[in-house]
C-alpha positions as CSV (number, residue, x, y, z in Angstrom):
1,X,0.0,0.0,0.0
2,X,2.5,2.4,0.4
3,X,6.6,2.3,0.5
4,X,9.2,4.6,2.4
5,X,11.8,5.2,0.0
6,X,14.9,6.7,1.5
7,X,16.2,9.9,1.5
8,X,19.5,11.4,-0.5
9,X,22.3,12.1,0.6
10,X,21.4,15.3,2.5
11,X,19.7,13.6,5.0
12,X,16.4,13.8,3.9
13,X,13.1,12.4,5.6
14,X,11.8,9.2,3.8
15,X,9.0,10.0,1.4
16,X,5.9,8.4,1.2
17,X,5.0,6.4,-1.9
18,X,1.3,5.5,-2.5
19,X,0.1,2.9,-5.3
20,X,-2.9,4.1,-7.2
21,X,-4.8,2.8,-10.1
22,X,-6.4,4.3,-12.4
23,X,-9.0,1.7,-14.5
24,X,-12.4,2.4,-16.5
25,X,-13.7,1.0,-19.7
26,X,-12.0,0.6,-22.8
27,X,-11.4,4.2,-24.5
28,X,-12.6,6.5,-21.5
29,X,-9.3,8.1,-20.9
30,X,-6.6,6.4,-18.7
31,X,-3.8,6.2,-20.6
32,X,-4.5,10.1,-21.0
33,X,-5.1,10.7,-17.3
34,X,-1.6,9.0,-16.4
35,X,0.2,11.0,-19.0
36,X,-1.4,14.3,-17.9
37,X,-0.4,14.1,-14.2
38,X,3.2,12.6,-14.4
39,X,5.9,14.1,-14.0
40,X,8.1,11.9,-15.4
41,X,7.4,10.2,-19.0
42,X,5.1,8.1,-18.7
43,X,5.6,4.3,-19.7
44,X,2.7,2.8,-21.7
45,X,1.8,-0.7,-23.3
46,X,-0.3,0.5,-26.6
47,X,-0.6,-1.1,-29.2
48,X,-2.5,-0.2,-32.6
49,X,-6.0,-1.9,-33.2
50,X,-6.2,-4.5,-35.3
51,X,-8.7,-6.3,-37.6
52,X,-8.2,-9.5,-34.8
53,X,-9.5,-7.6,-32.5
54,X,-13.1,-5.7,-34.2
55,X,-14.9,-8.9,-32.9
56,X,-13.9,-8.1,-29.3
57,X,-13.5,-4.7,-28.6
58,X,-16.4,-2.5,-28.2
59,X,-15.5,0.9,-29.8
60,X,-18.6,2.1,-29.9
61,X,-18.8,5.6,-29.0
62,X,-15.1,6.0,-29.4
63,X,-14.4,5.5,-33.0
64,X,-11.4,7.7,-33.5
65,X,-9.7,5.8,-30.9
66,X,-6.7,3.7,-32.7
67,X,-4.7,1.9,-29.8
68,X,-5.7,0.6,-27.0
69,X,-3.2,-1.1,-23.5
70,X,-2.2,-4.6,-23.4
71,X,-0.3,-4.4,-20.0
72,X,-0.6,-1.4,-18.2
73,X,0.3,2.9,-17.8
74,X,2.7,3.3,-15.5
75,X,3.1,7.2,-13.6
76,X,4.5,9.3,-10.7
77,X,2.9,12.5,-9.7
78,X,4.6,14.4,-6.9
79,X,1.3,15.3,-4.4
80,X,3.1,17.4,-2.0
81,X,6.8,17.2,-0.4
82,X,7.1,13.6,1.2
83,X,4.3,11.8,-0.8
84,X,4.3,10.6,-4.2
85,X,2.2,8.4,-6.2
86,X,2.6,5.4,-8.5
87,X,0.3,5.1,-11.1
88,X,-1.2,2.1,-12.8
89,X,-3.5,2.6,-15.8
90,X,-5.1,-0.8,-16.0
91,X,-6.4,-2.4,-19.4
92,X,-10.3,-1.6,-20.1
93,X,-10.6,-5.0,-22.1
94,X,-12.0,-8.0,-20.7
95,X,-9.2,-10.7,-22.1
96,X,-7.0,-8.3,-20.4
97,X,-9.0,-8.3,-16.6
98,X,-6.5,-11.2,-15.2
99,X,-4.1,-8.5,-15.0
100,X,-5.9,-6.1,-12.4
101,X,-5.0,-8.8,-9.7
102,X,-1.7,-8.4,-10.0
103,X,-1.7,-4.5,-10.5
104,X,-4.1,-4.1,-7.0
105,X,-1.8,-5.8,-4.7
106,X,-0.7,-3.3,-2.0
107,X,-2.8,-0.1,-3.6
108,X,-4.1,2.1,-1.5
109,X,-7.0,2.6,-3.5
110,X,-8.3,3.3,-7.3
111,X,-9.6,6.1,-9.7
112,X,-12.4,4.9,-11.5
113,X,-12.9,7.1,-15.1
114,X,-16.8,6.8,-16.6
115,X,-18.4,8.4,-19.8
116,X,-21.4,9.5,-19.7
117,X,-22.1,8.5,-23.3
118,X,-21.2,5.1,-22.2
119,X,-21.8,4.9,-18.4
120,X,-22.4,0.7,-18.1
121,X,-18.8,0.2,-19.1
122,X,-17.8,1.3,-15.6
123,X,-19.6,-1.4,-14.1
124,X,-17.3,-3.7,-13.6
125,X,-14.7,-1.9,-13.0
126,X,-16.6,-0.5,-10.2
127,X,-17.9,-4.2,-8.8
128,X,-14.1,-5.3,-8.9
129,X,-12.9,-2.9,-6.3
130,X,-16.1,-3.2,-4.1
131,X,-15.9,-6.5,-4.0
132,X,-12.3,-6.3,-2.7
133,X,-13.0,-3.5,-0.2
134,X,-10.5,-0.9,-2.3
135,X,-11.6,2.3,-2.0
136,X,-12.0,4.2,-5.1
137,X,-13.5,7.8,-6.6
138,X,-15.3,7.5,-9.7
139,X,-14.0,10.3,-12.3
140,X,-16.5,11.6,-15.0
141,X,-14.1,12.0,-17.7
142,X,-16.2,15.5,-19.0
143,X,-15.8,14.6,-23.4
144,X,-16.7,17.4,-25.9
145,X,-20.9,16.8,-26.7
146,X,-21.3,14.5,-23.8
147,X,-24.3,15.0,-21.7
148,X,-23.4,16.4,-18.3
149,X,-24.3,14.9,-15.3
150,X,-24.5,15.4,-11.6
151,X,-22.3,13.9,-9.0
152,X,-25.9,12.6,-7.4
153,X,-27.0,11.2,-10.9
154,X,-23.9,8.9,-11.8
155,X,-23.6,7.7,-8.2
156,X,-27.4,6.7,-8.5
157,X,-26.8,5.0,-11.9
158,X,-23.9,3.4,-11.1
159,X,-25.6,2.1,-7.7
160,X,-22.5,3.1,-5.7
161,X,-21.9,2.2,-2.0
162,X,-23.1,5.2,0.5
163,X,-20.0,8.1,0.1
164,X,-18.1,6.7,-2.6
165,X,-17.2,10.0,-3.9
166,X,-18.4,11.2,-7.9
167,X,-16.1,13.8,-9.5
168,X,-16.1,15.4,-12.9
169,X,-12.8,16.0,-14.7
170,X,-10.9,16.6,-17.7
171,X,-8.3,13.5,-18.5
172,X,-6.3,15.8,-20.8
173,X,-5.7,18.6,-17.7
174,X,-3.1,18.0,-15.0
175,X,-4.4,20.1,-12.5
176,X,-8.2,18.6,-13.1
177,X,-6.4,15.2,-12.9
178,X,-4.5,16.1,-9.7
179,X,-7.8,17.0,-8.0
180,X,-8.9,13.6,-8.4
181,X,-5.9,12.2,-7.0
182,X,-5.9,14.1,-4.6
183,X,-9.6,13.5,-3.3
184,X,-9.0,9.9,-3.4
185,X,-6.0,9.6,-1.1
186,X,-8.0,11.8,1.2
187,X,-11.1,9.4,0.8
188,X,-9.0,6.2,0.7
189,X,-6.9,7.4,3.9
190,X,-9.9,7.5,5.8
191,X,-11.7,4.8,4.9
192,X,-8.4,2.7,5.8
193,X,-8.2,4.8,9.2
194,X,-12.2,3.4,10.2
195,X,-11.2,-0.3,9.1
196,X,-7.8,-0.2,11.3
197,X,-10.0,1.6,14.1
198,X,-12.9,-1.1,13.7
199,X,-9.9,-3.8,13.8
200,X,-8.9,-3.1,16.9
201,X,-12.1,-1.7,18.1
């Protein structure tokens, strides 16, 4: 969940290093998001669409869209002095889902991206982590012509758990993306504060 790298040599304190993910349906802006925020280049597993592939992947609604990640986006965004955080785009296809187990191991919790044009992709990203107890913030990913809806409205929809919390964004803007980020390590920090708190309760 989170690592204490060690200082250089001027004595520094250790700095805090949190593992997020960042997952969504195929085509709603992750690989995006991860490049926006980083501040280093970003790595990323893309490859071009192929014919193979038409029969599998839905890219409906996202036409223009001519890659798509086989492994994973990979990203460090520098919060504030003494905490960083990893970044994992996951893969939106299904044949690519036995991935995620391996990418959630140790993070401290996940960004969900929907589009409202196509807001049941986000499904099962979203059953994944409740079903593992991760805590995650669902981004609305805010395209160009895309109806706009309220926080209230996509949590409803999406039949989210009581608090989970609903943000719109842009995935192309690094300080919109930071914002995010930056509500889910406040959200995931306290929902692992009333589990420890429970545990020893």
């Amino acid at each position: 969940m989170a690592t204490e790298l060690s200082g250089g040599t001027g004595g520094d304190a250790a700095a805090l290093a949190l593992k997020i993910l960042v997952a969504g349906g195929f085509g709603v802006g992750k690989t995006t998001l991860v490049g926006a925020v980083s501040e280093i280049r970003p790595l990323r597993t893309e490859e071009r669409l192929s014919e193979a592939g038409e029969g599998v992947d839905d890219t409906g609604g996202v036409d223009q869209k001519a890659t798509t990640t086989v492994a994973m986006d990979f990203g460090r965004i520098t919060i504030r002095s003494g905490l960083s955080l990893y970044l994992f785009g996951t893969p939106g296809q299904d044949r690519f889902w036995f991935l995620w187990d391996e990418l959630s191991q140790g993070a401290l919790g996940a960004v969900v991206l929907a589009d409202t044009r196509r807001l049941e992709d986000s499904f099962p990203a979203v059953d994944y982590f409740e079903h593992r107890r991760i805590p995650f913030v669902v981004a609305v990913n805010c395209f160009p012509g895309a109806r706009t809806y309220g926080a209230h409205e996509v949590s409803r929809a999406l039949d989210l758990d009581r608090g989970t919390p609903v943000v719109l964004c842009d995935a192309r803007d690094r300080d919109s993306g930071k914002e995010v980020l930056v509500r889910l390590v406040e959200y995931a920090g306290r929902m692992h504060t009333a589990r420890l708190l429970d545990s020893v309760g």
